[in-house]
N, CA, C and O atoms as a Maestro MAE file, in Angstrom:
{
 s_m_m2io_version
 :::
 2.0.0
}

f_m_ct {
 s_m_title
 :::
 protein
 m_atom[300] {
  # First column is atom index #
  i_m_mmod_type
  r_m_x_coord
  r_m_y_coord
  r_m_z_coord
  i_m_residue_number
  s_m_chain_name
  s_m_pdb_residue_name
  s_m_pdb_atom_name
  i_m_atomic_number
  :::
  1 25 46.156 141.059 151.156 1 A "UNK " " N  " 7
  2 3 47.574 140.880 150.940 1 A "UNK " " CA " 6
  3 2 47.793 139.679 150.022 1 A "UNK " " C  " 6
  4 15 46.998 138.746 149.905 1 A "UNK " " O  " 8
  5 25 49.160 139.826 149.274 2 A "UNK " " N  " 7
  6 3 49.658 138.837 148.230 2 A "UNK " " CA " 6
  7 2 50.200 137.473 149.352 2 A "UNK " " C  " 6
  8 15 50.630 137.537 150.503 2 A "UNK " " O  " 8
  9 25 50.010 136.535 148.638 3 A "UNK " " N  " 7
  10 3 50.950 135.297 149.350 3 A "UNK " " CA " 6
  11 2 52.434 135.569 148.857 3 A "UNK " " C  " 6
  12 15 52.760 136.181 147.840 3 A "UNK " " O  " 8
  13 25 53.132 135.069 149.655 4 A "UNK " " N  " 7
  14 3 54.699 135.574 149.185 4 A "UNK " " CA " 6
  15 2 54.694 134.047 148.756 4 A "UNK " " C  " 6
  16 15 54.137 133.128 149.357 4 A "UNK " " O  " 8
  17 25 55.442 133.975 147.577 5 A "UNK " " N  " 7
  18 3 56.177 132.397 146.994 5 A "UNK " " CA " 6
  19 2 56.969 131.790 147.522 5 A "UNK " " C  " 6
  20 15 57.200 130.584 147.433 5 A "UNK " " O  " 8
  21 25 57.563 132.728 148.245 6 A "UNK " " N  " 7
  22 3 58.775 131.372 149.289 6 A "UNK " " CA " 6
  23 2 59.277 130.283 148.479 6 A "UNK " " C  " 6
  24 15 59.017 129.080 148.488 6 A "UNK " " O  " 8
  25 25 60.283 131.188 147.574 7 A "UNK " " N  " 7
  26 3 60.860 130.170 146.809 7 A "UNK " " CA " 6
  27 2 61.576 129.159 147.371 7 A "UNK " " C  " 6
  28 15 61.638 127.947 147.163 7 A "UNK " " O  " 8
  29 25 62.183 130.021 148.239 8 A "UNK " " N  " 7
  30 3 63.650 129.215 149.113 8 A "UNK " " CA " 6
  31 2 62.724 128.109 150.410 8 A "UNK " " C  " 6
  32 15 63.348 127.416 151.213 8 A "UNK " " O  " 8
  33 25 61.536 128.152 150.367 9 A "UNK " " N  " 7
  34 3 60.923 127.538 151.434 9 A "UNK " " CA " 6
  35 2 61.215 127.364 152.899 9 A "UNK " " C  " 6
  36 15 60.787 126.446 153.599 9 A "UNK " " O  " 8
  37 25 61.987 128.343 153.279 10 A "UNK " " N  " 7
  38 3 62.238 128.862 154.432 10 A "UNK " " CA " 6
  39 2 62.316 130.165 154.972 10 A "UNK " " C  " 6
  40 15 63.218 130.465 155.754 10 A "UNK " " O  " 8
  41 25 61.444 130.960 154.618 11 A "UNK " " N  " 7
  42 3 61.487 132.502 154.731 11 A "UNK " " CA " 6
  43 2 60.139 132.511 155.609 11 A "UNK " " C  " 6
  44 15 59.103 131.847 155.577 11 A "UNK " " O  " 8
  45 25 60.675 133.684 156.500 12 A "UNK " " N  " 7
  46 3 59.820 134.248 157.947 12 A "UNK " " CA " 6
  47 2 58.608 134.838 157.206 12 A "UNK " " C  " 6
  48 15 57.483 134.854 157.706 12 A "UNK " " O  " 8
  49 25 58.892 135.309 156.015 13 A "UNK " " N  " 7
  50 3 57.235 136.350 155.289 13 A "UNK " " CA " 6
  51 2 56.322 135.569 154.796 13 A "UNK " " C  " 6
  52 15 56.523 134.623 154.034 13 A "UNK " " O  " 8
  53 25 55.426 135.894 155.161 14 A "UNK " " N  " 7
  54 3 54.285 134.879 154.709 14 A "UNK " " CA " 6
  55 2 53.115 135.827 153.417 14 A "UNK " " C  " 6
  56 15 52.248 135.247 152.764 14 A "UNK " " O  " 8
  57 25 53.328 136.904 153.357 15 A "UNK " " N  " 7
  58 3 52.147 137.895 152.411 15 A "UNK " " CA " 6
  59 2 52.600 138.971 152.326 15 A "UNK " " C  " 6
  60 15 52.768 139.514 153.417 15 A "UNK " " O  " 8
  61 25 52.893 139.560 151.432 16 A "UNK " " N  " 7
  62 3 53.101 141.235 151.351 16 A "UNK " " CA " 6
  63 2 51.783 142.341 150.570 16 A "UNK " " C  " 6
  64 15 50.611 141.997 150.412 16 A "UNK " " O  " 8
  65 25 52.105 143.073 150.356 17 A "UNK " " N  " 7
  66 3 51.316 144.632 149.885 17 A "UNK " " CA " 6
  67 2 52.133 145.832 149.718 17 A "UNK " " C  " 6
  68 15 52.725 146.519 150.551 17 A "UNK " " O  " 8
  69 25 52.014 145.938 148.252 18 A "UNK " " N  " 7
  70 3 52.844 146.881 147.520 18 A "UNK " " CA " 6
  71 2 51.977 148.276 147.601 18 A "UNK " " C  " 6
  72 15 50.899 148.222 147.009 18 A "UNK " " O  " 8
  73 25 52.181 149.075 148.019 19 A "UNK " " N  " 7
  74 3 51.886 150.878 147.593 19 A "UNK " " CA " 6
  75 2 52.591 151.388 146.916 19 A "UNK " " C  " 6
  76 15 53.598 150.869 146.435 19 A "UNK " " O  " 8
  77 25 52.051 152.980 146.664 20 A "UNK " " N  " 7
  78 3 52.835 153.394 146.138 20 A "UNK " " CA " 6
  79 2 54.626 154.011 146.527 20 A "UNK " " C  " 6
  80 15 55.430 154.231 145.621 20 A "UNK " " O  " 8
  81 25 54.851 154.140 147.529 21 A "UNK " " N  " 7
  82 3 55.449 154.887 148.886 21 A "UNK " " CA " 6
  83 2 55.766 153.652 150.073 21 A "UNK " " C  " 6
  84 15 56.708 153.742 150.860 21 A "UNK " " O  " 8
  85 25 55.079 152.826 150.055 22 A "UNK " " N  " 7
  86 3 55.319 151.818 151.066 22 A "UNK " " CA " 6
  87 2 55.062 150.157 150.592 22 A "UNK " " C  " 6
  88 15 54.549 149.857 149.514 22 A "UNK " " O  " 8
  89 25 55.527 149.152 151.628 23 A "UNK " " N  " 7
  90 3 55.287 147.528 151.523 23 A "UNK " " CA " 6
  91 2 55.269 147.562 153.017 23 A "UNK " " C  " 6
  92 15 55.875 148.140 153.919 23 A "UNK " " O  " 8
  93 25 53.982 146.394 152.839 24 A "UNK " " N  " 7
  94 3 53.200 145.889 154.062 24 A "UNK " " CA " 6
  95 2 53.678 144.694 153.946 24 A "UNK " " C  " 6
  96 15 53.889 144.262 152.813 24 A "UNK " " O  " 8
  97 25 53.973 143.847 155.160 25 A "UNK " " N  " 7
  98 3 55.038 142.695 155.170 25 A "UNK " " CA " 6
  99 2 54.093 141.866 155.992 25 A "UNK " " C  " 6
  100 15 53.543 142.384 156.964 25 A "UNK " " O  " 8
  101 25 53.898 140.787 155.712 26 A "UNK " " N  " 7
  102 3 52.899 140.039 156.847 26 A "UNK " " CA " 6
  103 2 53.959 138.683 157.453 26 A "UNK " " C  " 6
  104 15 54.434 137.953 156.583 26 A "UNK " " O  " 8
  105 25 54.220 138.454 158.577 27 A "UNK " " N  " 7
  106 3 54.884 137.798 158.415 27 A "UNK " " CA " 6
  107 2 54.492 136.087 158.902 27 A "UNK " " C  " 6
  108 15 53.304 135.792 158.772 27 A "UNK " " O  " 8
  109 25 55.202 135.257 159.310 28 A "UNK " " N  " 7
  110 3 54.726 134.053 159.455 28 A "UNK " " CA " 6
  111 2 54.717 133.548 161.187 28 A "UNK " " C  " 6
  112 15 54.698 132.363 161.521 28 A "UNK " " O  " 8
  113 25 54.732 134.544 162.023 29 A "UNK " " N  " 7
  114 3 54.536 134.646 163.464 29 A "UNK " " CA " 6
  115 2 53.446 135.780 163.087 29 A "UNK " " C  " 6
  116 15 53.371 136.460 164.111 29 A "UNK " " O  " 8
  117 25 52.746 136.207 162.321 30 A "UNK " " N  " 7
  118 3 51.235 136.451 162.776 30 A "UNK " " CA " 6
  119 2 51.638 138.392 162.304 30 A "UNK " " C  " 6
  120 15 50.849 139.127 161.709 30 A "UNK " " O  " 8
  121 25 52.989 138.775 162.774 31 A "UNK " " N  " 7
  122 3 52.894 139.761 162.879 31 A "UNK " " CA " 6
  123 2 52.979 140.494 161.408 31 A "UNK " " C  " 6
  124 15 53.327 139.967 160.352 31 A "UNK " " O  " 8
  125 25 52.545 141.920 161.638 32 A "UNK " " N  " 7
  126 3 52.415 142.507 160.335 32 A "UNK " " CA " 6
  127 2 53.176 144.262 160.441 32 A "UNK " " C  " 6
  128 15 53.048 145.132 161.302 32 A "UNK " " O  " 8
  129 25 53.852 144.233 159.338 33 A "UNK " " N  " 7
  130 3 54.656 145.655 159.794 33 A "UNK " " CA " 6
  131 2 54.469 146.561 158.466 33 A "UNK " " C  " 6
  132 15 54.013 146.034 157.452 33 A "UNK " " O  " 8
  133 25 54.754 147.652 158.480 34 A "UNK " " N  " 7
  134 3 54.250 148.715 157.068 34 A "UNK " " CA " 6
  135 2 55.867 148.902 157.629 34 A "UNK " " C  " 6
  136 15 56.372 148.994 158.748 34 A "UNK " " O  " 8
  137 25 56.497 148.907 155.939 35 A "UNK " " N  " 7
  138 3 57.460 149.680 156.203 35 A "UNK " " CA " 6
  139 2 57.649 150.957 155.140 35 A "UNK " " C  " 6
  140 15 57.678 150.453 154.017 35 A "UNK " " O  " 8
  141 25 57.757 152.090 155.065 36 A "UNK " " N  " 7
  142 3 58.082 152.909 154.403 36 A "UNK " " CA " 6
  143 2 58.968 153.577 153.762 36 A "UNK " " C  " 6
  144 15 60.034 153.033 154.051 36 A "UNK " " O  " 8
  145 25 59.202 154.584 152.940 37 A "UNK " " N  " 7
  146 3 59.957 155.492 152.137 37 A "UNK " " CA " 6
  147 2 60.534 156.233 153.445 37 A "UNK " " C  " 6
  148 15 61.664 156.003 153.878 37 A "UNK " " O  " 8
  149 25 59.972 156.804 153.808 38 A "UNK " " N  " 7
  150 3 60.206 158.079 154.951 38 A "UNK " " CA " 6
  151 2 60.921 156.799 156.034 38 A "UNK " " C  " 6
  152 15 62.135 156.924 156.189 38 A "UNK " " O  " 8
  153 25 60.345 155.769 156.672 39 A "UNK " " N  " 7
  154 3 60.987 155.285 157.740 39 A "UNK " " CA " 6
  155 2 62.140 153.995 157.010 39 A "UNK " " C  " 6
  156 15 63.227 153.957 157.586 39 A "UNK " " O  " 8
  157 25 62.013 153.262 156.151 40 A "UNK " " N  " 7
  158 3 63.283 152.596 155.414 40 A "UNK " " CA " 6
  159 2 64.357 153.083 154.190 40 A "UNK " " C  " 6
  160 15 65.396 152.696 153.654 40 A "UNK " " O  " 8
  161 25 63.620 153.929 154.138 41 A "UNK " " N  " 7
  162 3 64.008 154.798 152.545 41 A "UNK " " CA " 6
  163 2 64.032 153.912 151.277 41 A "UNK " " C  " 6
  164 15 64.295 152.731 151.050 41 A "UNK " " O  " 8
  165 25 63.690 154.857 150.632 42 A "UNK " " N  " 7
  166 3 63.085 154.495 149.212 42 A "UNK " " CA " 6
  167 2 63.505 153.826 148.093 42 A "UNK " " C  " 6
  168 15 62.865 153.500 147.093 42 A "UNK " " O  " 8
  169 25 65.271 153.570 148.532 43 A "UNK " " N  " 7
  170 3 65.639 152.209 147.623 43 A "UNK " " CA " 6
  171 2 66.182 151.367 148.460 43 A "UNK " " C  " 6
  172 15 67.154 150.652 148.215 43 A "UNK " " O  " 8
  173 25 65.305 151.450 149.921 44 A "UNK " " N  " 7
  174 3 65.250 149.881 150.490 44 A "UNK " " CA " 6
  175 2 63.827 149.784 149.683 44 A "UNK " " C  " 6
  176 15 63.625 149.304 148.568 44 A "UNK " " O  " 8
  177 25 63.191 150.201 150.311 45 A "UNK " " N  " 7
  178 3 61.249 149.531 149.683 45 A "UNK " " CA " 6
  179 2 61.219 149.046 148.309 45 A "UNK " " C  " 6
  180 15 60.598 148.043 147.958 45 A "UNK " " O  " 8
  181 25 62.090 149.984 147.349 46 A "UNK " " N  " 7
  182 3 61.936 149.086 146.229 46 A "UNK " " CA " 6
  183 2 62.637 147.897 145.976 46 A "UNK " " C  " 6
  184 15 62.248 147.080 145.141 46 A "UNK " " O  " 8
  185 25 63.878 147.728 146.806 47 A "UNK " " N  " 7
  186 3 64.269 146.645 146.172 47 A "UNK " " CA " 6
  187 2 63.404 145.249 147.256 47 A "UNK " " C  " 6
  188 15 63.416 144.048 146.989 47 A "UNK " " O  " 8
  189 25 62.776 145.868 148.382 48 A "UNK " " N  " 7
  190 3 62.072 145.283 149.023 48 A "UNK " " CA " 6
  191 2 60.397 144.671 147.973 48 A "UNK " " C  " 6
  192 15 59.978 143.516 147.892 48 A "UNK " " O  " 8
  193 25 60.015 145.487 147.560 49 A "UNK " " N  " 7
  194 3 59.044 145.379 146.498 49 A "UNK " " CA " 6
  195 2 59.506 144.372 145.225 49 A "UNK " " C  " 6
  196 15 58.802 143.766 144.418 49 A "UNK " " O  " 8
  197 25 61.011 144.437 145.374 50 A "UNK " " N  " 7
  198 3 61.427 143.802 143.404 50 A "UNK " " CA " 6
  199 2 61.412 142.449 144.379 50 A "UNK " " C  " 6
  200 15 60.755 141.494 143.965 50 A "UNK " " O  " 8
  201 25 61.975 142.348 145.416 51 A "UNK " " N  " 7
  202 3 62.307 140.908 146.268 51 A "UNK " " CA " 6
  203 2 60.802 140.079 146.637 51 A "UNK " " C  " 6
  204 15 60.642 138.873 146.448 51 A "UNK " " O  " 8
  205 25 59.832 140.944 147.160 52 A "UNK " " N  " 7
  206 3 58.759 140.046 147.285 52 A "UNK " " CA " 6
  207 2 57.911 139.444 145.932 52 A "UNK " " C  " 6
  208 15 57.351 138.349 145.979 52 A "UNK " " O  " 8
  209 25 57.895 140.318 144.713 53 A "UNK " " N  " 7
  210 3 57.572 140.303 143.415 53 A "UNK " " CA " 6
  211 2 58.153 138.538 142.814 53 A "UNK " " C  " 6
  212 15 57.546 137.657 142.205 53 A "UNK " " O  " 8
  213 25 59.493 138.619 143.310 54 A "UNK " " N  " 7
  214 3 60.182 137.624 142.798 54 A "UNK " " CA " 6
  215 2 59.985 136.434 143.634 54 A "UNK " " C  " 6
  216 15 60.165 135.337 143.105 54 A "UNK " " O  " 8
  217 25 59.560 136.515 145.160 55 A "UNK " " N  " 7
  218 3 59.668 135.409 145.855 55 A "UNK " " CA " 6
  219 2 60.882 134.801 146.471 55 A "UNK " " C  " 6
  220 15 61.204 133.622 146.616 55 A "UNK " " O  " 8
  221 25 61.246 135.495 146.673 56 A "UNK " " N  " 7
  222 3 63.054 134.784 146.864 56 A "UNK " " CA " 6
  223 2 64.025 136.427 147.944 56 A "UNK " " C  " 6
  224 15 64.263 137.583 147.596 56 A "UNK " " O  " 8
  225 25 64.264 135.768 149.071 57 A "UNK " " N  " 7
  226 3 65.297 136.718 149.840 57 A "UNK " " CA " 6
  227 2 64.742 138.009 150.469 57 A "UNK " " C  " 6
  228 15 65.525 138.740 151.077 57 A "UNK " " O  " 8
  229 25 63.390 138.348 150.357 58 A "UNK " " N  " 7
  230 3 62.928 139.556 151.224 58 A "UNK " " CA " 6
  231 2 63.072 138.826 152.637 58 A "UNK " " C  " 6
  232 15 63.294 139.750 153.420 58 A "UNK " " O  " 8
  233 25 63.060 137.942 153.166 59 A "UNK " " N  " 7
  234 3 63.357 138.396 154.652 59 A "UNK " " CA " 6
  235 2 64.313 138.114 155.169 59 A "UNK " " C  " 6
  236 15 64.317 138.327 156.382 59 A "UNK " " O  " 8
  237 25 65.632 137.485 154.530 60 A "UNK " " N  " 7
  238 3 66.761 137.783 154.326 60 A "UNK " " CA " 6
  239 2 67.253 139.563 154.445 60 A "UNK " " C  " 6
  240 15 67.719 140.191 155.396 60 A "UNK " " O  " 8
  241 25 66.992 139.884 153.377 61 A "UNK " " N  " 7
  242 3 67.104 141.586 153.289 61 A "UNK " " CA " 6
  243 2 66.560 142.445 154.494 61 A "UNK " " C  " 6
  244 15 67.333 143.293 154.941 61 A "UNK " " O  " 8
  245 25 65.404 142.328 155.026 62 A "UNK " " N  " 7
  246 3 64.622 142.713 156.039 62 A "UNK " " CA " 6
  247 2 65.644 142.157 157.367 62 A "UNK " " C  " 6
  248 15 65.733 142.875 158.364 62 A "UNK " " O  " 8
  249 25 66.266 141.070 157.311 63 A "UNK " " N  " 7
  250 3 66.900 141.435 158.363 63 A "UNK " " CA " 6
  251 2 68.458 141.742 158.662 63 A "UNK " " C  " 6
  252 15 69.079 141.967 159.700 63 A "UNK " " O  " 8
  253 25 68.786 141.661 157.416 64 A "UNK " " N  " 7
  254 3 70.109 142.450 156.935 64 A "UNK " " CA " 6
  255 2 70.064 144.310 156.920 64 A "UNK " " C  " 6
  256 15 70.973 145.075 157.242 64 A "UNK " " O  " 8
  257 25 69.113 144.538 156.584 65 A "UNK " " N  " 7
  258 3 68.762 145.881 156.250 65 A "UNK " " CA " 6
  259 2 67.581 146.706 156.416 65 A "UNK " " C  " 6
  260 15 67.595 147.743 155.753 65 A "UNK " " O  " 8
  261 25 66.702 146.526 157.042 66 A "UNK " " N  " 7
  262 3 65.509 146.909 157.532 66 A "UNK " " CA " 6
  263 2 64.982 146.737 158.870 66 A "UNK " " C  " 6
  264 15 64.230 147.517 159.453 66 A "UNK " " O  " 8
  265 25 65.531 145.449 159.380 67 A "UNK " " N  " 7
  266 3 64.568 145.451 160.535 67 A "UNK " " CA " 6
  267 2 63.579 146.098 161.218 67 A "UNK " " C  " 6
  268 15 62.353 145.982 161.220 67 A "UNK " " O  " 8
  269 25 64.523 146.961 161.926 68 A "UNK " " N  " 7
  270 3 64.134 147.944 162.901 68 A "UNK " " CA " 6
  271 2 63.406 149.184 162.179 68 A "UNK " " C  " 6
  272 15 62.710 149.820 162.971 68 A "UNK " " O  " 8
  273 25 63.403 149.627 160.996 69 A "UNK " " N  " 7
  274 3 62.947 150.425 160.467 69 A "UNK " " CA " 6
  275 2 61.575 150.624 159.867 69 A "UNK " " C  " 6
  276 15 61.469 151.165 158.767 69 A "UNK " " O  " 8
  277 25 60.387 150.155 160.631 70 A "UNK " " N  " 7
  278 3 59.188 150.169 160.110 70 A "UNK " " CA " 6
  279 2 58.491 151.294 160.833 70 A "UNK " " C  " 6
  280 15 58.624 151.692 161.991 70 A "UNK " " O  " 8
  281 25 57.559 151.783 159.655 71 A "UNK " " N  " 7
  282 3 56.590 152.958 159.908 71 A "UNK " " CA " 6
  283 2 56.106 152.403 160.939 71 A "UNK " " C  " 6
  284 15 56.553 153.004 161.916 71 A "UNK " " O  " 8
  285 25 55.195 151.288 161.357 72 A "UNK " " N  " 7
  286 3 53.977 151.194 161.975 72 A "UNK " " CA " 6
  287 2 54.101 149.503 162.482 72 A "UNK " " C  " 6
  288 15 54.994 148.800 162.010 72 A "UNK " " O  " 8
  289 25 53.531 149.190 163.057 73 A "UNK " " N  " 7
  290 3 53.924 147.291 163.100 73 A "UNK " " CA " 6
  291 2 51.798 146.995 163.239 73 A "UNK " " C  " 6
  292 15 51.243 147.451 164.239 73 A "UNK " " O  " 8
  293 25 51.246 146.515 162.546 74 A "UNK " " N  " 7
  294 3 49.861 146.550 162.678 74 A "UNK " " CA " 6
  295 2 49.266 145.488 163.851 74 A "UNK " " C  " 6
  296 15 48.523 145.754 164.796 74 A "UNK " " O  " 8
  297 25 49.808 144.288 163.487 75 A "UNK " " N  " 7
  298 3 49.797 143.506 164.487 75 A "UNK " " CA " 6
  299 2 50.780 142.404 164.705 75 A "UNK " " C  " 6
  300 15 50.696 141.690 165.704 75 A "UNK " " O  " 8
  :::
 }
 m_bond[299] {
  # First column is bond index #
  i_m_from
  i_m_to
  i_m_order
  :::
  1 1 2 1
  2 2 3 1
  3 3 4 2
  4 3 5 1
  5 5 6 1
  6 6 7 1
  7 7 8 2
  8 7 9 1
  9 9 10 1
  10 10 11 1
  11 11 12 2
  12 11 13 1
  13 13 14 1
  14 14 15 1
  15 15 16 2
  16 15 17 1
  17 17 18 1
  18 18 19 1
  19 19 20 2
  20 19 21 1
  21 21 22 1
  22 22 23 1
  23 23 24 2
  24 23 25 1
  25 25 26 1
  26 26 27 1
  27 27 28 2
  28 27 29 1
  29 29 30 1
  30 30 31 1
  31 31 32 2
  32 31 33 1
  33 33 34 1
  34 34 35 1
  35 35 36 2
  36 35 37 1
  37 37 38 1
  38 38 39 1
  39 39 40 2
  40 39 41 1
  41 41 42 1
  42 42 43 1
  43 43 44 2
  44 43 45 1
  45 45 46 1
  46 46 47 1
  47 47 48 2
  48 47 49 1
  49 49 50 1
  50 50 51 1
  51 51 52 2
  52 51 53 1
  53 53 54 1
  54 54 55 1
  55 55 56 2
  56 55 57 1
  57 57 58 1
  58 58 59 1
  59 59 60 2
  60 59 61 1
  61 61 62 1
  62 62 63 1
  63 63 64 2
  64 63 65 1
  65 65 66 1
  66 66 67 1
  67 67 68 2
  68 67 69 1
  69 69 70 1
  70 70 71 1
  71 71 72 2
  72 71 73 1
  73 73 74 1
  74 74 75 1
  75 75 76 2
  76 75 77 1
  77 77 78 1
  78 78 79 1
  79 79 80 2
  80 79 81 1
  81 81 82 1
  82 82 83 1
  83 83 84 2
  84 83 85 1
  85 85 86 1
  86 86 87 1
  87 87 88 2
  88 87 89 1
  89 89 90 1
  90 90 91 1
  91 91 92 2
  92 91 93 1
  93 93 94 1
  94 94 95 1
  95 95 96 2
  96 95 97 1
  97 97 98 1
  98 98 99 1
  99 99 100 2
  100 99 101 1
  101 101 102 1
  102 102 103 1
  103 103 104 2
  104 103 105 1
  105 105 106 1
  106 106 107 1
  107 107 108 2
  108 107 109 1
  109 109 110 1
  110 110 111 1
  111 111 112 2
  112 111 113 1
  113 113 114 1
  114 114 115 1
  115 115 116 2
  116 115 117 1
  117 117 118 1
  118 118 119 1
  119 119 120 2
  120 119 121 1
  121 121 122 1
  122 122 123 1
  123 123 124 2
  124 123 125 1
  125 125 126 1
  126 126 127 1
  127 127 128 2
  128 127 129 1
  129 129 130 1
  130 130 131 1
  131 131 132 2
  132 131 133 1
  133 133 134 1
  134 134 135 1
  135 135 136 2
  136 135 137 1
  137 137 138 1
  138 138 139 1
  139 139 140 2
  140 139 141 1
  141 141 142 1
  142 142 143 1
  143 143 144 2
  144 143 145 1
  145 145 146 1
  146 146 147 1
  147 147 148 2
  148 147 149 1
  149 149 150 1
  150 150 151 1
  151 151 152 2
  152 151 153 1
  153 153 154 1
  154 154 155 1
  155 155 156 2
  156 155 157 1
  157 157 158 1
  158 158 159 1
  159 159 160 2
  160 159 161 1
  161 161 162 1
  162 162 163 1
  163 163 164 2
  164 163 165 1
  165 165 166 1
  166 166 167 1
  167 167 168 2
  168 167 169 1
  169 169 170 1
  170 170 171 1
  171 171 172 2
  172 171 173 1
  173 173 174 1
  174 174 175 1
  175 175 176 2
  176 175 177 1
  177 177 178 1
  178 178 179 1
  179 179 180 2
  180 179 181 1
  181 181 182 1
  182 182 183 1
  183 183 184 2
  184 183 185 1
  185 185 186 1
  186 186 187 1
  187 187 188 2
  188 187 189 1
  189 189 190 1
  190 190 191 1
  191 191 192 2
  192 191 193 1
  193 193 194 1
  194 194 195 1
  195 195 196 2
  196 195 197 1
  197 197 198 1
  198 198 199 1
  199 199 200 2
  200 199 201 1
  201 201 202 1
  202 202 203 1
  203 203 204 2
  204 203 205 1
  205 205 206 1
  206 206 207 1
  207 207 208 2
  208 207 209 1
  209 209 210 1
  210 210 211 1
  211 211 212 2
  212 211 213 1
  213 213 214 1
  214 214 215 1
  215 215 216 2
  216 215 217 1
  217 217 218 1
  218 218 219 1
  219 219 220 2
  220 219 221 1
  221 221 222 1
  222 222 223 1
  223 223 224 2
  224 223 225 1
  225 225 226 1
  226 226 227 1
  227 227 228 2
  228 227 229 1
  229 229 230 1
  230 230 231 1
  231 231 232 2
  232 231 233 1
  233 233 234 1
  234 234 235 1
  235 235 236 2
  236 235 237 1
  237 237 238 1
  238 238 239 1
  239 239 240 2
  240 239 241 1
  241 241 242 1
  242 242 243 1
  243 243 244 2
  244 243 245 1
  245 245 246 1
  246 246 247 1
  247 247 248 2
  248 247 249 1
  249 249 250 1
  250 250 251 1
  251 251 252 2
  252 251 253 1
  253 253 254 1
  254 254 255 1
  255 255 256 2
  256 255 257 1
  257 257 258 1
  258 258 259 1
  259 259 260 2
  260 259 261 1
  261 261 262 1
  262 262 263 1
  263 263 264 2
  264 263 265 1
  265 265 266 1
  266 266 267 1
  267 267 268 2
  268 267 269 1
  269 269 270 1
  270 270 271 1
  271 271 272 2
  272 271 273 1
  273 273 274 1
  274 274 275 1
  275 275 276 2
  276 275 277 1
  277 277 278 1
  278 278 279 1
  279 279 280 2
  280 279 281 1
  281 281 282 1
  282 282 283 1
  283 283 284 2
  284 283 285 1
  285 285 286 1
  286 286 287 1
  287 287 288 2
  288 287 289 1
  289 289 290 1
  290 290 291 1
  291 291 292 2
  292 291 293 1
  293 293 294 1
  294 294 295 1
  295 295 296 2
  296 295 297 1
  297 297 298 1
  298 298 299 1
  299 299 300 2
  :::
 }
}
């Protein structure tokens, strides 16, 4: 997994992973969640993908608009 930039230096994500279809979110309590096309839909993930790319407001967004919506939670 990528280190997330944490521009704002206070964001819960600590690493992500871009697919093609999905983003793997690692976060900074250890836990790790896949979220998907099929379970967030597909212009959450991307703008979830443009947000971690940039470093700034994915877990903001994630908990405005995603939360609860992950394929899988890994650990």
């Amino acid at each position: 997994m990528k280190k997330y930039k944490n521009l704002s230096g206070k964001s819960e994500v600590a690493a992500y992973e871009v697919a093609k279809d999905s983003i793997t979110i690692g976060f900074t309590s250890c836990s790790t969640y896949i979220y998907s096309n099929q379970s967030a839909g597909s212009a959450n993930i991307s703008k979830m993908k443009s947000l971690a790319l940039t470093g700034k407001g994915l877990s903001t967004y994630i908990n405005a608009n995603v939360k609860d919506k992950f394929a899988r939670k890994i650990r």
